[in-house]
LUMNUGU-896493 format. One line per 4 residues: number of its first residue (from 1); for each residue x, y, z of N, C-alpha, C. Coordinates in Angstrom, 1 decimal, m for minus. Layout:
N
NUM = X,Y,Z,X,Y,Z,X,Y,Z | ...;
//
This chain:
257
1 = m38.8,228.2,m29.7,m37.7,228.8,m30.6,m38.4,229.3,m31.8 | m37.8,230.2,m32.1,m38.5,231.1,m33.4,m37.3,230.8,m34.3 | m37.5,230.0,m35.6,m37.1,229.8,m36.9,m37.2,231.0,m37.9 | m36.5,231.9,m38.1,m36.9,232.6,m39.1,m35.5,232.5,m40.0;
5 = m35.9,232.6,m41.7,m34.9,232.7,m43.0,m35.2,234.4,m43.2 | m33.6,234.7,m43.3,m33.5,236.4,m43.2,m33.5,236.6,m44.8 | m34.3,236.9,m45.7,m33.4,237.4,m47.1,m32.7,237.9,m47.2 | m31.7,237.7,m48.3,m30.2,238.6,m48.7,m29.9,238.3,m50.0;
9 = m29.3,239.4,m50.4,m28.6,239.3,m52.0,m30.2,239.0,m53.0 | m29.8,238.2,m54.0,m30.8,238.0,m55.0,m31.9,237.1,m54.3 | m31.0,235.9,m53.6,m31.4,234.8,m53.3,m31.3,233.3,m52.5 | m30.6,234.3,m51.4,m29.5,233.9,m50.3,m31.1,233.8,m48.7;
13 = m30.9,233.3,m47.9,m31.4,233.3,m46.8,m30.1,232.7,m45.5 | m30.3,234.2,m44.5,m29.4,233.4,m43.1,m30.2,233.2,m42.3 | m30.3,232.0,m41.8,m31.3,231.5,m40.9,m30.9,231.9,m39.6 | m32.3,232.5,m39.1,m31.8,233.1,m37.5,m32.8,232.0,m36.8;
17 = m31.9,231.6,m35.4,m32.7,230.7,m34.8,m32.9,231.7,m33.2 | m33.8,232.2,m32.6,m33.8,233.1,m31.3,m34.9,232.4,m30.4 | m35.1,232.7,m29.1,m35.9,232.2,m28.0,m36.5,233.8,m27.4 | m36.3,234.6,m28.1,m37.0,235.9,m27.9,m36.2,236.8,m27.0;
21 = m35.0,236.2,m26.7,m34.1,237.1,m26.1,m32.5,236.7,m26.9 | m32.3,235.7,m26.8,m30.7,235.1,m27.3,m31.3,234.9,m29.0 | m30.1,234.5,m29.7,m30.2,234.7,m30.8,m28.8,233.7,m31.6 | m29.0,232.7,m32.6,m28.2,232.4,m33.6,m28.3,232.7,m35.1;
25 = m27.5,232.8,m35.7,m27.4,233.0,m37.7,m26.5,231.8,m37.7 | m26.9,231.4,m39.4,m26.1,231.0,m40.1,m25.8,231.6,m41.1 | m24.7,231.2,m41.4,m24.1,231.5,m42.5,m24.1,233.3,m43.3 | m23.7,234.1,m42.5,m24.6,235.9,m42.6,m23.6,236.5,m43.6;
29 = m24.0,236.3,m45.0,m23.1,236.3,m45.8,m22.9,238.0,m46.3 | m24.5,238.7,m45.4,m24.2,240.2,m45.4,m25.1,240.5,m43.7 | m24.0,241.1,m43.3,m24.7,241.8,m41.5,m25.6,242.7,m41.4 | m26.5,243.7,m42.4,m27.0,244.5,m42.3,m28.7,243.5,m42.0;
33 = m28.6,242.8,m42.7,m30.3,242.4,m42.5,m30.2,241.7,m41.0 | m29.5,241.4,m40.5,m28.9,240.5,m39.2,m29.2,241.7,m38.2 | m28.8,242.2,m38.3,m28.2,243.6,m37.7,m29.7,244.2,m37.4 | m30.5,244.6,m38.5,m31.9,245.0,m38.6,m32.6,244.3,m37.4;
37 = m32.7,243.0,m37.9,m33.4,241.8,m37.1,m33.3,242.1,m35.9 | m32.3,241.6,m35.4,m31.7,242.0,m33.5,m32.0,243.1,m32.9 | m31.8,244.2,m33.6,m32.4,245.3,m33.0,m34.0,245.6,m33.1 | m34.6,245.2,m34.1,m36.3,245.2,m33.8,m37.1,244.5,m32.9;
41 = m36.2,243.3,m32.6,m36.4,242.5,m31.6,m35.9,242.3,m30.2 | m35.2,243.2,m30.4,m34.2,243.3,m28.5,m33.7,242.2,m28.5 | m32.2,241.6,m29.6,m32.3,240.1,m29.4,m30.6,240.1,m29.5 | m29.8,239.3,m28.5,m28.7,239.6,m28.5,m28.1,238.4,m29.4;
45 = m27.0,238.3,m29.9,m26.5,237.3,m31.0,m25.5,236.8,m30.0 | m25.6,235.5,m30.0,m24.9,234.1,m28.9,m23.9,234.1,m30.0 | m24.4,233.5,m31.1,m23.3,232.7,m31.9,m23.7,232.8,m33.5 | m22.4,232.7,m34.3,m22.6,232.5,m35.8,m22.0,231.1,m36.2;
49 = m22.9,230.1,m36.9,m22.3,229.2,m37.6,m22.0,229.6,m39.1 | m21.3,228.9,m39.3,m20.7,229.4,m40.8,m20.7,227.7,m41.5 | m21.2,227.6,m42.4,m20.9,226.3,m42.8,m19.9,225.4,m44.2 | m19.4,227.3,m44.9,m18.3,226.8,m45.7,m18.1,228.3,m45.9;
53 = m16.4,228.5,m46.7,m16.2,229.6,m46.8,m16.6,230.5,m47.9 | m17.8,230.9,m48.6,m18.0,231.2,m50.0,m18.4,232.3,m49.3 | m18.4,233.9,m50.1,m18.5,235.0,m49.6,m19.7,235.4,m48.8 | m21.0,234.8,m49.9,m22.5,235.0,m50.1,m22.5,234.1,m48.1;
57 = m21.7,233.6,m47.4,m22.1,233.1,m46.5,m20.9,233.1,m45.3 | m20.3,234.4,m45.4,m19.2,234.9,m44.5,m18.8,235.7,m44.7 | m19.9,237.3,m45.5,m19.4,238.5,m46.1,m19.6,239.2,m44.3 | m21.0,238.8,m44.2,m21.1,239.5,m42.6,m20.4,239.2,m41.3;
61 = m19.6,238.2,m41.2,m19.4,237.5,m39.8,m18.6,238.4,m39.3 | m17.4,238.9,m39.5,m16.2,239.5,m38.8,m17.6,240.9,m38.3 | m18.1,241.5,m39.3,m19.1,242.9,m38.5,m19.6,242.7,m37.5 | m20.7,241.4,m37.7,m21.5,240.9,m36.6,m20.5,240.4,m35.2;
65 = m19.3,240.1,m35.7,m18.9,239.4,m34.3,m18.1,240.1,m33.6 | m17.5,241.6,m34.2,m17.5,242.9,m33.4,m18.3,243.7,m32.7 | m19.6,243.5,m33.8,m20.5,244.3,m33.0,m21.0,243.9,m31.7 | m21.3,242.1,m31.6,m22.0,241.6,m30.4,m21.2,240.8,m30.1;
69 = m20.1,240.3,m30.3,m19.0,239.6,m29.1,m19.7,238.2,m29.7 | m20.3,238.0,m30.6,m20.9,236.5,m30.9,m20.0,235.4,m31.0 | m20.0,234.3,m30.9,m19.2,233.2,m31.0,m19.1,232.6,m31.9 | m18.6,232.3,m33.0,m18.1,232.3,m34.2,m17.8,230.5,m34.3;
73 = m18.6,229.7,m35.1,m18.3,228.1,m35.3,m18.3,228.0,m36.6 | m17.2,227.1,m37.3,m17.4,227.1,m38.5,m16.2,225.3,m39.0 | m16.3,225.6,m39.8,m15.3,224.3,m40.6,m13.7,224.0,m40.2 | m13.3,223.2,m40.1,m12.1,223.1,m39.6,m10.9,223.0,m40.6;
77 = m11.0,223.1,m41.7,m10.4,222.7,m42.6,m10.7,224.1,m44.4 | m11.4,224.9,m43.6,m11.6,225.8,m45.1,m11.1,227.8,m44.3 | m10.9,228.2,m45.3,m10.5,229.7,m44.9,m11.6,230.5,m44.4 | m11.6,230.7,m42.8,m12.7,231.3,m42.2,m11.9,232.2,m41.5;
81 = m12.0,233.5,m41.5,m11.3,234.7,m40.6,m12.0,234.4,m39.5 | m10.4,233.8,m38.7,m10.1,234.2,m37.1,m10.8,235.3,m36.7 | m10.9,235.3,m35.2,m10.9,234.0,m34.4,m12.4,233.1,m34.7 | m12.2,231.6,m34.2,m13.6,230.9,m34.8,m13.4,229.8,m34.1;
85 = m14.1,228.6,m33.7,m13.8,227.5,m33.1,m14.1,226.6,m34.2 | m13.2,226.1,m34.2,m13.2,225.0,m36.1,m13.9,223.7,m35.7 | m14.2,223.2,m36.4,m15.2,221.6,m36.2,m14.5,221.0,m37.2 | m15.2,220.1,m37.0,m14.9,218.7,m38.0,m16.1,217.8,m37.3;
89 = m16.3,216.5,m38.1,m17.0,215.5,m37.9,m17.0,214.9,m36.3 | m18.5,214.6,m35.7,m18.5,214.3,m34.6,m18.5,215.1,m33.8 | m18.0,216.6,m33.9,m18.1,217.6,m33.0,m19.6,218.0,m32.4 | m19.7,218.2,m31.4,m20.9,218.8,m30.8,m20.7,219.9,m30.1;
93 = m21.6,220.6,m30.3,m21.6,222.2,m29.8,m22.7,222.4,m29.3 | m23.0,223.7,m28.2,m24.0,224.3,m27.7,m24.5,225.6,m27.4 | m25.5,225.7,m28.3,m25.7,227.2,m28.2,m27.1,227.2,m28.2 | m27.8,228.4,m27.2,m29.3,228.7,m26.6,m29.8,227.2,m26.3;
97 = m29.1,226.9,m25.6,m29.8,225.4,m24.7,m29.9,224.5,m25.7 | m28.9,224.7,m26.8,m29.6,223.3,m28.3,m27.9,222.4,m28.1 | m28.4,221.5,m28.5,m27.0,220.9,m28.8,m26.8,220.0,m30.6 | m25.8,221.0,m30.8,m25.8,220.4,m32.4,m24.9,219.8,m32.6;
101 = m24.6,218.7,m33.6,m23.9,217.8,m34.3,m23.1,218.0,m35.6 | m21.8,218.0,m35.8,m21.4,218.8,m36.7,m21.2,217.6,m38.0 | m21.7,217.8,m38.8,m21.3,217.1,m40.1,m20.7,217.2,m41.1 | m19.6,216.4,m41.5,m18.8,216.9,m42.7,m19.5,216.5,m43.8;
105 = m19.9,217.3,m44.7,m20.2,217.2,m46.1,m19.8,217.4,m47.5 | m18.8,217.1,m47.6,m18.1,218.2,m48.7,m18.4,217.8,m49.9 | m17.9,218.2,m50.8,m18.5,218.2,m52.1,m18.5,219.5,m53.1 | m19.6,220.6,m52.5,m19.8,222.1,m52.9,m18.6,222.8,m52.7;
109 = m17.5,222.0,m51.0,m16.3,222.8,m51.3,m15.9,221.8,m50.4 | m14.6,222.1,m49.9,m13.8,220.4,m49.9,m14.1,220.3,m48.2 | m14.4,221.1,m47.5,m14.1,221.2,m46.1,m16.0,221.7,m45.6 | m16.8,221.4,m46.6,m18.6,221.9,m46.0,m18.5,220.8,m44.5;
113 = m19.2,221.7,m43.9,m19.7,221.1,m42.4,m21.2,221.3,m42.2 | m22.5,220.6,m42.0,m23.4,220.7,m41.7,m23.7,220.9,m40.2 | m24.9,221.7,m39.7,m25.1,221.4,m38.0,m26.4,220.7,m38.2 | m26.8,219.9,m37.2,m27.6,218.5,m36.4,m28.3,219.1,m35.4;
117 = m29.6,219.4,m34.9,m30.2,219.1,m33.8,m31.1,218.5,m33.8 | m31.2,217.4,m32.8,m32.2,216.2,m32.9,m33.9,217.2,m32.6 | m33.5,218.2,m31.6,m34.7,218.4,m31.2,m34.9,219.9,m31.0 | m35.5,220.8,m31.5,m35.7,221.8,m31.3,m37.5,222.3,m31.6;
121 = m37.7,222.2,m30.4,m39.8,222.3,m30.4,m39.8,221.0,m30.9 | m39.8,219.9,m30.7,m40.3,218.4,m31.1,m39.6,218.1,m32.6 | m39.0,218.5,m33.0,m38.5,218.2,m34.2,m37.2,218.7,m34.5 | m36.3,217.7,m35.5,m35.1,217.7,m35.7,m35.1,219.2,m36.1;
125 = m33.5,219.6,m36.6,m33.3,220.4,m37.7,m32.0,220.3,m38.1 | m32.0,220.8,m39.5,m30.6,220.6,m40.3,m30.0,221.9,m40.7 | m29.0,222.7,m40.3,m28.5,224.3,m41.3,m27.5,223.4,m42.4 | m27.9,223.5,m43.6,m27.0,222.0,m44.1,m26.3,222.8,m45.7;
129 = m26.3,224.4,m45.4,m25.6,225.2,m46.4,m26.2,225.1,m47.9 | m24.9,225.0,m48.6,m25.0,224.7,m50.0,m24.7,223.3,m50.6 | m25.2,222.3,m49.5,m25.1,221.1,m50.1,m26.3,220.6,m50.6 | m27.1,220.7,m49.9,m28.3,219.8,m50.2,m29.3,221.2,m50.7;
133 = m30.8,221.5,m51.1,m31.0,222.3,m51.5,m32.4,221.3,m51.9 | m33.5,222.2,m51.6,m34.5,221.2,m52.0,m35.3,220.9,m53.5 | m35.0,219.8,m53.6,m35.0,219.3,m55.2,m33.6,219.6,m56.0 | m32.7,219.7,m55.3,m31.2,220.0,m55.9,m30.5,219.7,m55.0;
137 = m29.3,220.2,m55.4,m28.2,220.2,m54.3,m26.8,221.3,m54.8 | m26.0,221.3,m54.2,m25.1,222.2,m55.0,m24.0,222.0,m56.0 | m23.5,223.2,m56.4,m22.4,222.3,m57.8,m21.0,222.5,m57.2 | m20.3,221.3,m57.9,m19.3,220.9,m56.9,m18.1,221.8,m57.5;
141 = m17.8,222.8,m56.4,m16.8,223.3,m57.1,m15.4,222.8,m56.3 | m15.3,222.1,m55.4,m13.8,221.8,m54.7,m14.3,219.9,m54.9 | m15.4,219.7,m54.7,m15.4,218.2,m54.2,m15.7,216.9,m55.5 | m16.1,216.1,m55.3,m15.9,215.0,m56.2,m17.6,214.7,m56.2;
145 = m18.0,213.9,m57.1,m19.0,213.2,m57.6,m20.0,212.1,m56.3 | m18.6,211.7,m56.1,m18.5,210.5,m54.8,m18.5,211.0,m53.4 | m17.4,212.5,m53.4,m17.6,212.5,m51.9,m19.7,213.7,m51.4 | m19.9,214.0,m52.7,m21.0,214.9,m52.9,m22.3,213.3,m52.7;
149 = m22.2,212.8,m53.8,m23.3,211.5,m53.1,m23.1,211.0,m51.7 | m21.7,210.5,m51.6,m21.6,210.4,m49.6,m22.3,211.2,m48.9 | m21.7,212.4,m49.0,m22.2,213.4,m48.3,m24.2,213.7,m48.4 | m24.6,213.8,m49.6,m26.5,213.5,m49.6,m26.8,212.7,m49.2;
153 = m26.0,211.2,m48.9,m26.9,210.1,m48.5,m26.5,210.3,m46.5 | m25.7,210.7,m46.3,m25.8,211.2,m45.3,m26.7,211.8,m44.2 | m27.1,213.0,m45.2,m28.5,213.8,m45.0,m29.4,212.8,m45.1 | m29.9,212.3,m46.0,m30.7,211.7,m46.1,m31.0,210.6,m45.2;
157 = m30.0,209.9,m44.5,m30.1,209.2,m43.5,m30.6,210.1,m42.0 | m30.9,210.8,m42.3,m31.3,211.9,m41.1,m32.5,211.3,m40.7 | m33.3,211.7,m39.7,m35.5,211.5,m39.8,m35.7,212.4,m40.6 | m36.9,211.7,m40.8,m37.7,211.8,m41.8,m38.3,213.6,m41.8;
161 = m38.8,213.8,m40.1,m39.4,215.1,m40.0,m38.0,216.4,m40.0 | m36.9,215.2,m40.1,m35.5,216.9,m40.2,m36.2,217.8,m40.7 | m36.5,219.3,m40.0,m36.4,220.7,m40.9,m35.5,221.0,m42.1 | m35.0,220.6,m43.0,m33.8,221.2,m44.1,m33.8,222.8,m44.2;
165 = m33.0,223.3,m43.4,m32.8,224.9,m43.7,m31.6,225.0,m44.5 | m31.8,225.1,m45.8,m30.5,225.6,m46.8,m30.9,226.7,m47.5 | m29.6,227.1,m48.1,m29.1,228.5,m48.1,m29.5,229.2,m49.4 | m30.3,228.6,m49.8,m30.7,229.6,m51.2,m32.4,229.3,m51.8;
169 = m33.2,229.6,m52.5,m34.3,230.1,m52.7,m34.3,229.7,m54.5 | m33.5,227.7,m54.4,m33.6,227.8,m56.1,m34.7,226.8,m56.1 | m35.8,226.6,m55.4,m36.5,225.8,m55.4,m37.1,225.3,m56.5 | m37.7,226.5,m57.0,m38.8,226.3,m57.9,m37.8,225.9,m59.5;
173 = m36.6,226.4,m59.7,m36.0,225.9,m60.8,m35.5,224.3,m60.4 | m35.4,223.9,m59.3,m34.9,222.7,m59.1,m35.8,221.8,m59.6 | m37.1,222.3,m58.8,m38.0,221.4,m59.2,m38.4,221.1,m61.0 | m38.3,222.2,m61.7,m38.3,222.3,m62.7,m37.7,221.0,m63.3;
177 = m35.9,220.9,m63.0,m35.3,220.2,m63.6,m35.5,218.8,m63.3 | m36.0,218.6,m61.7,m36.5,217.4,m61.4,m38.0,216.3,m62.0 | m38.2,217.3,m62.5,m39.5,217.2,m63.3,m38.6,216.1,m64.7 | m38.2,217.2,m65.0,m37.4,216.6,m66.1,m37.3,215.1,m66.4;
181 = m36.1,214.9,m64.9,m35.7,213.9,m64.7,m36.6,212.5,m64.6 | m37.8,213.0,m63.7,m38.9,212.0,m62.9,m39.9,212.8,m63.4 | m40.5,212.6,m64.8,m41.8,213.2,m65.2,m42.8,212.3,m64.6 | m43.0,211.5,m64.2,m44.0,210.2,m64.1,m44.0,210.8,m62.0;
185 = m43.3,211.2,m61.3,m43.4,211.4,m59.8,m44.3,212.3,m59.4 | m45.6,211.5,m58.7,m46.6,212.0,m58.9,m46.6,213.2,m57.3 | m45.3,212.8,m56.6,m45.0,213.4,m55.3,m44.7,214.5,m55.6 | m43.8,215.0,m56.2,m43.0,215.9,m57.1,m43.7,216.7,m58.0;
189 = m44.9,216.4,m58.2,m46.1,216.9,m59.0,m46.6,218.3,m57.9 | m46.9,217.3,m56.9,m47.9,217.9,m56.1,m47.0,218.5,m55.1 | m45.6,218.5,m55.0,m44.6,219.7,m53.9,m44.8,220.6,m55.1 | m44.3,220.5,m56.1,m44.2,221.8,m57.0,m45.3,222.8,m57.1;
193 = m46.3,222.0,m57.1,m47.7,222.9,m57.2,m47.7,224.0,m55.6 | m47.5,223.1,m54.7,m47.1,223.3,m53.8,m46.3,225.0,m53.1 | m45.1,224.6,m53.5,m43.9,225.6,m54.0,m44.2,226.9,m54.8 | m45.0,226.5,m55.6,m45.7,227.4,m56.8,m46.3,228.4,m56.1;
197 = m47.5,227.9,m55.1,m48.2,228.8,m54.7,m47.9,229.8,m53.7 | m46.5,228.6,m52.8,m46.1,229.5,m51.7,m45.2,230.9,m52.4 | m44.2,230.7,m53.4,m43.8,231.8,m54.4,m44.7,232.8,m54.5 | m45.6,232.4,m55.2,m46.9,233.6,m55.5,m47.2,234.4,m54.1;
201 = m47.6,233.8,m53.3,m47.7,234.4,m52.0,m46.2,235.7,m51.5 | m45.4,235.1,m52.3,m44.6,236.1,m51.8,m43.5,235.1,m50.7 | m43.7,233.8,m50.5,m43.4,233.0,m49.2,m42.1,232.1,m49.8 | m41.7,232.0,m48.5,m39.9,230.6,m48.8,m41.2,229.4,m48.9;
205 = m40.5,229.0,m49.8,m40.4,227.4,m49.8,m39.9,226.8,m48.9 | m39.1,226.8,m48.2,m38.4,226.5,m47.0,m38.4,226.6,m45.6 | m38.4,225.9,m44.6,m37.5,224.6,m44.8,m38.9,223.5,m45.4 | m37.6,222.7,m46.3,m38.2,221.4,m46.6,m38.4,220.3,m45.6;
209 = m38.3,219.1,m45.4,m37.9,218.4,m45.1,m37.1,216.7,m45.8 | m36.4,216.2,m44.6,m35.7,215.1,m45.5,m36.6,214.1,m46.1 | m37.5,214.2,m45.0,m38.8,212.8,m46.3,m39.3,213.6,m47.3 | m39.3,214.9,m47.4,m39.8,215.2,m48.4,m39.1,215.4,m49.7;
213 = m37.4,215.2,m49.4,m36.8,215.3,m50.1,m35.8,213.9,m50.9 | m36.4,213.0,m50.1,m36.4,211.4,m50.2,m37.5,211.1,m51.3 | m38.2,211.7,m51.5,m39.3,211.5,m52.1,m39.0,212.3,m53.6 | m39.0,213.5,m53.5,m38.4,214.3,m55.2,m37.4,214.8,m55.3;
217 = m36.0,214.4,m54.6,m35.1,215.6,m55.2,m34.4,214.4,m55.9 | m34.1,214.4,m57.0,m33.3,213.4,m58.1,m32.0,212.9,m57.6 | m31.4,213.9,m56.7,m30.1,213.6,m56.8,m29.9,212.9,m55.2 | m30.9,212.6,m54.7,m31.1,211.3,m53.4,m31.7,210.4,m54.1;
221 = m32.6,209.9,m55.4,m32.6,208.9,m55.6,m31.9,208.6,m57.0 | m30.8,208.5,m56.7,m30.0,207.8,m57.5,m30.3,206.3,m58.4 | m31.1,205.5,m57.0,m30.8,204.2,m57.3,m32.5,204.0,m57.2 | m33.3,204.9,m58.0,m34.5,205.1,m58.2,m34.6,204.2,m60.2;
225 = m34.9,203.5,m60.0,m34.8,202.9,m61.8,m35.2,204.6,m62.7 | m36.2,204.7,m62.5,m36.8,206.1,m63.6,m35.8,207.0,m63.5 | m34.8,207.5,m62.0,m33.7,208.4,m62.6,m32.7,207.7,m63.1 | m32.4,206.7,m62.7,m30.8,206.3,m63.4,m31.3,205.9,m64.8;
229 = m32.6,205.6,m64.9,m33.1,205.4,m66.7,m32.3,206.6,m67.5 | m33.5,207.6,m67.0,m33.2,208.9,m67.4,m31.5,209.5,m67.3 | m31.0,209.6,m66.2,m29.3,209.7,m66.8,m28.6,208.7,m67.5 | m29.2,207.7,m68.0,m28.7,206.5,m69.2,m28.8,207.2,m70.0;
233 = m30.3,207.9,m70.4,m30.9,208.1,m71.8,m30.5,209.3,m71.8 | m30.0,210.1,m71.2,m29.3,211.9,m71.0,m27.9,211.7,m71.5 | m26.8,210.7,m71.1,m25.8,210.8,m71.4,m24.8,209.3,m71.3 | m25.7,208.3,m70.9,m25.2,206.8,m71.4,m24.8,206.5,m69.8;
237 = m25.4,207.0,m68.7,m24.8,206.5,m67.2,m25.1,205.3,m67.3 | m24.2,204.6,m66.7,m24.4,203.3,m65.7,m25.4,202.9,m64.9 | m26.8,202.8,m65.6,m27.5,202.9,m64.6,m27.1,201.8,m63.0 | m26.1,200.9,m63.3,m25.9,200.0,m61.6,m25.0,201.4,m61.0;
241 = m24.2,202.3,m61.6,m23.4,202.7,m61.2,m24.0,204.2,m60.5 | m24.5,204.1,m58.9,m25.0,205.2,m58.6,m24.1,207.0,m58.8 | m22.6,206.3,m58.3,m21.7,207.7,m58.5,m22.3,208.6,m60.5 | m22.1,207.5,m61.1,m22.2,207.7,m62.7,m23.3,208.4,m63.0;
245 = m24.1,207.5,m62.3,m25.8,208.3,m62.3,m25.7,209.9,m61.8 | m25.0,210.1,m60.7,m25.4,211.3,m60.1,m24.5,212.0,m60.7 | m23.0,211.5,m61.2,m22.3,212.9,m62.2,m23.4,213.2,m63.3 | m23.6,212.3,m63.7,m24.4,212.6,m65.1,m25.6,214.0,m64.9;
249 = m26.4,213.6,m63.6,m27.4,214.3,m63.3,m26.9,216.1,m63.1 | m26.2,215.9,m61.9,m25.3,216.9,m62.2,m24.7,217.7,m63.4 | m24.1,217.3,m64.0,m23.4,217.7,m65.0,m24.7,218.0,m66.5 | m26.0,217.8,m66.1,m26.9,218.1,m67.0,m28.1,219.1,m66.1;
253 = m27.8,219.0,m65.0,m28.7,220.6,m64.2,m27.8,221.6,m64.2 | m26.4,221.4,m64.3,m25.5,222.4,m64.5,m26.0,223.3,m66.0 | m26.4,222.9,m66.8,m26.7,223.5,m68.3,m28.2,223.3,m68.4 | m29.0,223.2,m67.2,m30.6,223.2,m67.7,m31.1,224.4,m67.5;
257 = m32.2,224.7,m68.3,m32.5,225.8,m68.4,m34.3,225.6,m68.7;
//
């Protein structure tokens, strides 16, 4: 299977998953680079997952799924133009010989659904949208504090080698802010350097993975003493209180700069 992140907009990636003939996207929030892809490749489009309704990640789907009759999976509970086959939690789906696991994660919007495959070429993978984001995660515009931590520890409960394919390219600021948080993580040191270089190259940072994101993204270790210090000393959190910790954190990457 060939993993490729398609760029779009400023800073958007739809992940195409193909076997050199069949073909998946997520989230194709514009059809023209989609569209490009498939045809350079002689590659027909099976299916589109969608994993919440925000435009940047469902501007393309109705084009694409006229043009190639693709099969359309998405959330069962958010505004996705018909026709589509809705999920919810526990659902399992199949497309190009993969079988994926549908995850509810909401938070970024009240009805996010992540896809699961245990195994694709010897290793998991995650299309896990605008929730998780490496060294970040996203800002809650429908969901809660609580149901957004549920939902990351979630992920995080994944293996360790999960691929994380999410939906945007804010790495290098994430890490920035992460720094902030965990100046002393000497892990977080050395992804960033990391990240840095791949940028310079011109290259995604992405996909991450979950141990590597168990390791530096602030807002999975909540119940890390150095961050819940740090959102004490930011704005008076609870450091026992993991929810408190992670609004706080949140609510101070929302205004970092």
């Amino acid at each position: 299977m060939n993993l490729i992140p398609l760029p779009a907009f400023q800073d958007n990636y739809l992940w195409l998953l193909h076997d050199g003939q069949r073909a998946l996207v997520v989230d194709p929030g514009d059809a023209e680079p989609v569209r490009k892809f498939l045809t350079e490749r002689g590659l027909q489009l099976e299916a589109i997952l969608v994993t919440h309704h925000h435009p940047d990640h469902i501007g393309g789907v109705d084009a694409l799924r006229d043009a190639t009759g693709a099969r359309v999976f998405g959330p069962a509970r958010e505004r996705i133009p018909e026709p589509l086959q809705r999920l919810a939690e526990g659902d399992r789906i199949e497309v190009l010989g993969l079988a994926f696991e549908v995850l509810e994660v909401p938070g970024h919007t009240a009805g996010h659904i992540a896809y699961f495959c245990k195994d694709v070429d010897g290793a998991p993978l995650l299309f896990c949208g605008d929730t998780l984001f490496s060294g970040g995660c996203g800002r809650l515009f429908e969901g809660t504090p609580a149901q957004m931590l549920d939902s990351l520890g979630k992920l995080a409960a994944l293996p360790g080698h999960t691929r994380v394919c999410c939906t945007h390219e804010y790495t290098l600021s994430n890490l920035k802010f992460a720094t902030a948080v965990e100046p002393g993580n000497m892990r977080l040191d050395h992804y960033r350097q990391q990240c840095e270089q791949r940028r310079s190259r011109g290259e995604p940072t992405l996909p991450s993975t979950i141990a590597v994101e168990r390791d530096i993204n602030p807002f999975l270790r909540t119940g890390v003493a150095a961050v819940a210090q740090a959102a004490h000393d930011h704005d008076g959190a609870d450091v026992a209180d993991p929810v408190a910790v992670f609004a706080t954190l949140r609510h101070w990457k929302n205004g970092f700069r």
